[in-house]
VEXZA-30649 format. One record per residue (C-alpha): residue number from 1; residue in three letters; x, y, z. Coordinates in steps of 0.25 Angstrom, whole numbers. Layout:
residues N
DODREN    nr   rest      px      py      pz
DODREN   NUM    ALA       X       Y       Z
...
end
This chain:
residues 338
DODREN    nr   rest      px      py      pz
DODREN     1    UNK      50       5     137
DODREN     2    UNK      45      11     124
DODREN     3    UNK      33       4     117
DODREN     4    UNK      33       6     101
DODREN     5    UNK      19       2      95
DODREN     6    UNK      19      -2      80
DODREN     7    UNK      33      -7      81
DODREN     8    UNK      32     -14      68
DODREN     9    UNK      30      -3      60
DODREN    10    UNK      37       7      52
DODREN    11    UNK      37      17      64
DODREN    12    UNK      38       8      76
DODREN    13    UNK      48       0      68
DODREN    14    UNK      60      12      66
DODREN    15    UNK      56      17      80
DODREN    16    UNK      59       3      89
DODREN    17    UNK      71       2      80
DODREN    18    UNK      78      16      85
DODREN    19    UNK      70      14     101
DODREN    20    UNK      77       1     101
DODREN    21    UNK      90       7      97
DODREN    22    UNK      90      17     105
DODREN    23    UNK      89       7     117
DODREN    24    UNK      73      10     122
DODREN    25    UNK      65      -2     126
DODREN    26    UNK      55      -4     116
DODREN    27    UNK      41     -12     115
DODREN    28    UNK      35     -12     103
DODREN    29    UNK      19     -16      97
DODREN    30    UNK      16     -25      85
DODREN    31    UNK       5     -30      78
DODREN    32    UNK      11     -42      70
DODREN    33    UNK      23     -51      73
DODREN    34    UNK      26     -50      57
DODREN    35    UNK      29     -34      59
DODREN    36    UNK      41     -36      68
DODREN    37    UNK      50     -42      59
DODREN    38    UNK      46     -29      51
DODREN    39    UNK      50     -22      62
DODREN    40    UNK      63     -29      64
DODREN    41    UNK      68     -26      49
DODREN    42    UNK      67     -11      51
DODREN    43    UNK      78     -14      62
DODREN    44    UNK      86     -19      52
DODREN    45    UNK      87      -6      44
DODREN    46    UNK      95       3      56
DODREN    47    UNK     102     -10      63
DODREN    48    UNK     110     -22      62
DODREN    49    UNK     106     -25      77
DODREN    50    UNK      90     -29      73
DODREN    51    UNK      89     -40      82
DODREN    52    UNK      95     -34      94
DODREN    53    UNK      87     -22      93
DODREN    54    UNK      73     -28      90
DODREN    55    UNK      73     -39      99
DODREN    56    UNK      74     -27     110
DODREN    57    UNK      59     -23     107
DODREN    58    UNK      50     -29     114
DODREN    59    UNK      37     -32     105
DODREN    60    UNK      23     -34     108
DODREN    61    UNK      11     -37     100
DODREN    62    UNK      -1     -26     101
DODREN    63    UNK     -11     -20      93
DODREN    64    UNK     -13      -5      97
DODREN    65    UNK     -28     -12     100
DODREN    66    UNK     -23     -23     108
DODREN    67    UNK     -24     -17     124
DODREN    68    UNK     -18     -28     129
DODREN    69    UNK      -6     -29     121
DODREN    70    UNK      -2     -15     122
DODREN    71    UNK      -3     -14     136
DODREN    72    UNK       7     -25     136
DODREN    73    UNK      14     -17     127
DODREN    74    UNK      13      -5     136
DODREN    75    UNK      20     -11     148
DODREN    76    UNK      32      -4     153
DODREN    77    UNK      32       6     140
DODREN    78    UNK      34      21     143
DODREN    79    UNK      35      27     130
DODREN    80    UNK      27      22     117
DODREN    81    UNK      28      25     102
DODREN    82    UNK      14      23      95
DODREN    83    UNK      19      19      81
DODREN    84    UNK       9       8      78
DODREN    85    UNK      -4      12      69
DODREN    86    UNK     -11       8      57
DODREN    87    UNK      -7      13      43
DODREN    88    UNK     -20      14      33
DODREN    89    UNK     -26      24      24
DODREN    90    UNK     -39      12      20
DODREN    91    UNK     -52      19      27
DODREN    92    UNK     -54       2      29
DODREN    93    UNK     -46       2      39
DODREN    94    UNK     -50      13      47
DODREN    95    UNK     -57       6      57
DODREN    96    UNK     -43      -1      60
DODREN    97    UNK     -35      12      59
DODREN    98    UNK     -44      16      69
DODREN    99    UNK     -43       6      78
DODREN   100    UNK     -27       6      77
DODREN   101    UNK     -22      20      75
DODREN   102    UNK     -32      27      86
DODREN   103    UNK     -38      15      94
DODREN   104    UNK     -23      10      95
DODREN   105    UNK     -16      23      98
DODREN   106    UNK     -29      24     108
DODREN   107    UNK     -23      12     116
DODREN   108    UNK      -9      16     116
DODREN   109    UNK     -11      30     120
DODREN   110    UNK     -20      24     131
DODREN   111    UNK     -10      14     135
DODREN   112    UNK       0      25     136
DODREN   113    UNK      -8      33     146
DODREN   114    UNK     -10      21     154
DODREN   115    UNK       5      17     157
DODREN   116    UNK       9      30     157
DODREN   117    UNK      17      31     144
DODREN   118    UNK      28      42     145
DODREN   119    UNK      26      45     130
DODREN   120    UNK      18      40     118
DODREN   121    UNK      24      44     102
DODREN   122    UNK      13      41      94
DODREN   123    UNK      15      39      78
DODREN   124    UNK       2      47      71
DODREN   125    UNK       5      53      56
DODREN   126    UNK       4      64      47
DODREN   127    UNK     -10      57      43
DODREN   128    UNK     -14      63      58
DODREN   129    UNK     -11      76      56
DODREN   130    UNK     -20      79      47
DODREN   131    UNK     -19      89      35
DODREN   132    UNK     -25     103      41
DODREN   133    UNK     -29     114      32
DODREN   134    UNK     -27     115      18
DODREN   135    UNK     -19     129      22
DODREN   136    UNK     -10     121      31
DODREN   137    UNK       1     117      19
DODREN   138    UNK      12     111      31
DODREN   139    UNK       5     102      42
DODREN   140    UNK      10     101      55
DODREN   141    UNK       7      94      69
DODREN   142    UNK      -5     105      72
DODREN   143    UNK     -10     103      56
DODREN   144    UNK     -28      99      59
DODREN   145    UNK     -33      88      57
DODREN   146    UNK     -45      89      50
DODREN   147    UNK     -55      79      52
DODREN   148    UNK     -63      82      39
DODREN   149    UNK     -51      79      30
DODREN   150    UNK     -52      65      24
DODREN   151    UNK     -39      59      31
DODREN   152    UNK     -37      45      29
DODREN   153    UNK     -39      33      39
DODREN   154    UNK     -26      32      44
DODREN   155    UNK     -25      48      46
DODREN   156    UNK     -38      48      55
DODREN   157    UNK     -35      36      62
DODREN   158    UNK     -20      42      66
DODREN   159    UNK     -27      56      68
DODREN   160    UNK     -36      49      78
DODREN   161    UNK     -24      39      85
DODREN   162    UNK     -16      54      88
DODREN   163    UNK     -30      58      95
DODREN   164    UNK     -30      46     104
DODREN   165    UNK     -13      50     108
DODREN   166    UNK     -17      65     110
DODREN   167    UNK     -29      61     120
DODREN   168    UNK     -18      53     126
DODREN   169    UNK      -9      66     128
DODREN   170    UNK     -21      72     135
DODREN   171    UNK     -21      59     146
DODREN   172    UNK      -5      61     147
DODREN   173    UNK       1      56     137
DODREN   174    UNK      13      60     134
DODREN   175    UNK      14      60     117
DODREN   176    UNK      21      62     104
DODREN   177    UNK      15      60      91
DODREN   178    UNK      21      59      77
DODREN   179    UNK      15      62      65
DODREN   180    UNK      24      55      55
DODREN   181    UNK      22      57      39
DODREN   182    UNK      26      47      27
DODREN   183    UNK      35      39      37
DODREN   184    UNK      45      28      29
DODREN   185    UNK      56      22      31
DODREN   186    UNK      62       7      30
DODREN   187    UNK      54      -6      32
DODREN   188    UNK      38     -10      30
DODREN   189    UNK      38      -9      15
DODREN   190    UNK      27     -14      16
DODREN   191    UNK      19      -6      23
DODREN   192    UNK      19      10      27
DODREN   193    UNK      29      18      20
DODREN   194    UNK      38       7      15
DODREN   195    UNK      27       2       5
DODREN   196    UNK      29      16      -2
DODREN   197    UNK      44      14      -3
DODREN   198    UNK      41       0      -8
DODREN   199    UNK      30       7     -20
DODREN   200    UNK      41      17     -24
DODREN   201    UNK      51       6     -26
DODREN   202    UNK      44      -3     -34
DODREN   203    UNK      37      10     -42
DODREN   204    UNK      29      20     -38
DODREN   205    UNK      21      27     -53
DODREN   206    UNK      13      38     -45
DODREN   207    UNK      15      49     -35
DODREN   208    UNK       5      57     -27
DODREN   209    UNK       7      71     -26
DODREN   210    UNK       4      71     -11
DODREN   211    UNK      15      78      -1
DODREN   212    UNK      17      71      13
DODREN   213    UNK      27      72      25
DODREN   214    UNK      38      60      25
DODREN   215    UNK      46      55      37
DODREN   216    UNK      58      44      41
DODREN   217    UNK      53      35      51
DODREN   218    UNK      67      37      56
DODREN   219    UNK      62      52      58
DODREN   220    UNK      49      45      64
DODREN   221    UNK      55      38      75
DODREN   222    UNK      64      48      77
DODREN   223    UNK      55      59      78
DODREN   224    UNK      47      50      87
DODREN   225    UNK      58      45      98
DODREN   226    UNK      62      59     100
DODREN   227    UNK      49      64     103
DODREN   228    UNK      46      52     115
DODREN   229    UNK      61      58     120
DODREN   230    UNK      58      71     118
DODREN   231    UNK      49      80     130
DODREN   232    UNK      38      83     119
DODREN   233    UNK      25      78     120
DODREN   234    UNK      11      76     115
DODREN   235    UNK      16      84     102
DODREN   236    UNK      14      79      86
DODREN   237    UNK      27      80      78
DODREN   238    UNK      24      78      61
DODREN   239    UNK      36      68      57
DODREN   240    UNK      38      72      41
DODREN   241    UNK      52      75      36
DODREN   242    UNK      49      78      22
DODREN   243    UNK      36      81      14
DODREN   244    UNK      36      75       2
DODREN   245    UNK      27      72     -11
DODREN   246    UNK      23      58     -13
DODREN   247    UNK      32      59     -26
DODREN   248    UNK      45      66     -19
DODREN   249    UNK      45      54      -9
DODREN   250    UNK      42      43     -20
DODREN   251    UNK      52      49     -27
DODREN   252    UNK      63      49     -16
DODREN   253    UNK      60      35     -13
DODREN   254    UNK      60      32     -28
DODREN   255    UNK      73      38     -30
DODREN   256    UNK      79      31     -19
DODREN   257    UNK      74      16     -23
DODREN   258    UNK      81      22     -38
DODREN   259    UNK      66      18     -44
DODREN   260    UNK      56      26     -53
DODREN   261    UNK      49      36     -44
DODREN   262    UNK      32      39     -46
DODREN   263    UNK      31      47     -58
DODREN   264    UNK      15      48     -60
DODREN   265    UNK       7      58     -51
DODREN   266    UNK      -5      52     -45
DODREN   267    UNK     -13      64     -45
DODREN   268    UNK     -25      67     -36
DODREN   269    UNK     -35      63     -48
DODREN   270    UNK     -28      50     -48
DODREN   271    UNK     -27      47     -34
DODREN   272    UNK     -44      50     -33
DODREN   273    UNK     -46      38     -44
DODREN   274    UNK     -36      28     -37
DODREN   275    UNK     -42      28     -23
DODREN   276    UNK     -55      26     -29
DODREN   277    UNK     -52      13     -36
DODREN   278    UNK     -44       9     -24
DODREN   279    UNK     -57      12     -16
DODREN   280    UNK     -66       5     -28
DODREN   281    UNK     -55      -7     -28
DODREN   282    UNK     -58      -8     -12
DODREN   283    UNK     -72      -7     -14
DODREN   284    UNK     -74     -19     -23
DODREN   285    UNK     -62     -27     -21
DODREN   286    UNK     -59     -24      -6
DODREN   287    UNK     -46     -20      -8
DODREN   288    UNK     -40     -13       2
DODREN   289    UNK     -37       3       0
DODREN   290    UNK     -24       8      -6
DODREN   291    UNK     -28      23      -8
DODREN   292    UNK     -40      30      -1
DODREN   293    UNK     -45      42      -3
DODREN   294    UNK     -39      49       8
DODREN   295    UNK     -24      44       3
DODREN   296    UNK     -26      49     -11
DODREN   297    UNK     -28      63      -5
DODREN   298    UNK     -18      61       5
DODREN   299    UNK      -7      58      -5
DODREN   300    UNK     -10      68     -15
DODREN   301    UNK     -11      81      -4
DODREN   302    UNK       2      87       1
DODREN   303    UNK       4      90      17
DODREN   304    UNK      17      96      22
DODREN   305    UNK      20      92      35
DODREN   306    UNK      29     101      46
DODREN   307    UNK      39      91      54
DODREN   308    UNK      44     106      61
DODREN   309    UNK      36     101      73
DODREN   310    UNK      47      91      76
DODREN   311    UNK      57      95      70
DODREN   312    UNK      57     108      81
DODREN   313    UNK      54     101      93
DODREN   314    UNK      63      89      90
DODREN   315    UNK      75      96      82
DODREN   316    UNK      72      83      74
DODREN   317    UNK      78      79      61
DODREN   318    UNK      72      72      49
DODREN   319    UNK      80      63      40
DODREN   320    UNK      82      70      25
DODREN   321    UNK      70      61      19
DODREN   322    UNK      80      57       7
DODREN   323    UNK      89      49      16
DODREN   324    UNK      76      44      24
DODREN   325    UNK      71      38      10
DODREN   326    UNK      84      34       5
DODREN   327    UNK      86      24      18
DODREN   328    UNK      72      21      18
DODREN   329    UNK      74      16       4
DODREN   330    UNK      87      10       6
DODREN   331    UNK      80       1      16
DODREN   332    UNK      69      -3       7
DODREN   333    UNK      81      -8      -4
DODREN   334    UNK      88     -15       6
DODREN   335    UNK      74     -23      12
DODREN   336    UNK      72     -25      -4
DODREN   337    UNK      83     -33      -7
DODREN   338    UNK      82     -42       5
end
């Protein structure tokens, strides 16, 4: 049996979705009953057949924290896909990040080892790869992280998650780990990616000038099924089809929504004021962070990232990004007018 943590999320969604179809027992994790149904609906994208093949996953409730929970979970699995992790660029909520994305990847990796787990996929990011010289113009999966950079909360906490699943290689556990970038596709346009398809829609003014790797998650989940088949192990792959200004992909999306794409650079300068105001606007109204410091930087830089890694051991093949945003966004039209 394979056990899928963070089943109701973007990731974990899409990937129980092609497990299931392709006939694998599956476990999942969540956190909150209300996810599910979110869960469910990404079903509903790829198949008529939604209760049929949902009600074949077998759900239980754990936190990453929750020993006892998870160990329930663990029972009988052989293979695990470590999607679930916590999403926040706030510096308040590092202590939480901390206590999720390494503390709860801690517990996996060591519940892993102690049922002899054949295989662990972990889901890291870009964020934990770190940006390397300023020589270095194309990253890649032996890029340095270097610690005196000013990464943000979510990129030290993942950094330090891939830590606690490369000690657990050195103890015998068997790994893969993925490094995805931007990842969109359909569902949750509420959260992660899909809040941004949401913005463009209703109309976005400004563009960064920032450059970034973007990926399918169909390419994700792919990417990832293939490697826990495959004999690879303890190997990082970078998942990035395309690397695009902020300001090509907006416009892309825009394009496909047929609305007014951004026109206004937010330039560096400008950037430098809004995150100030945002800090001063938590500062005295205790209003919770929309841009820090760190994401102003990050989304005014360009990084090129390699996908040749993959791509050579695998033979694998990204989506043309244009038809990944044109069904991503034809999704998103179809949820609207329900």
């Amino acid at each position: 049996m394979i056990l899928v943590t963070g089943g109701t999320g973007l990731v974990g969604s899409h990937l129980l979705f092609k497990l299931v179809k392709k006939g694998y027992k599956v476990r999942a994790t969540f956190r909150s009953k209300k996810k599910i149904d979110a869960a469910k609906h990404v079903f509903s994208y790829y198949t008529k057949q939604v209760d049929d093949l949902f009600s074949q996953i077998e759900w239980v409730e754990a936190h990453l924290n929750d020993i006892p929970a998870l160990t329930i979970a663990f029972k009988d699995i052989s293979k695990v896909y470590h999607c679930a992790a916590l999403v926040s660029f706030d510096p308040n909520d590092y202590i939480t990040l901390r206590r999720v994305n390494i503390e709860g990847t801690a517990n996996i990796v060591n519940l892993c080892l102690a049922n002899n787990i054949k295989k662990l996929c972990y889901v890291s990011s870009v964020a934990a790869i770190g940006h390397g010289e300023s020589s270095d113009i194309v990253i890649t999966e032996n890029t340095n992280w270097i610690p005196e950079d000013d990464h943000n909360v979510y990129a030290i906490t993942k950094y330090g998650a891939e830590i606690e699943v490369w000690r657990g290689t050195q103890e015998g556990l068997e790994t893969v780990v993925v490094n995805p970038g931007f990842i969109f596709g359909p569902g949750f346009w509420r959260t992660s990616s899909g809040s941004l398809f949401k913005k463009i829609y209703k109309g976005l003014s400004h563009y960064t000038t920032g450059v970034t790797g973007y990926v399918d998650i169909d390419d994700v989940v792919i990417a990832m099924m293939q490697l826990m088949d495959s004999a690879i192990k303890n190997e990082r792959y970078i998942l990035v089809s395309d690397n695009l200004s902020f300001k090509e992909f907006a416009t892309k999306v825009a394009q496909e929504f047929k609305v007014k794409p951004p026109k206004k650079e937010a330039s560096k300068k400008l950037l430098q004021i809004v995150w100030r105001l945002d800090w001063l606007n938590h500062f005295i109204r205790g209003k919770r962070r929309k841009l820090t410091k760190q994401m102003a930087g990050t989304i005014s830089e360009k990084y090129y990232y390699s996908n040749k890694k993959i791509i050579a051991d695998l033979d694998f093949k990204f989506k043309p990004i244009d038809e990944s945003l044109s069904e991503t966004c034809r999704f998103f039209l179809l949820d609207l007018e329900k």
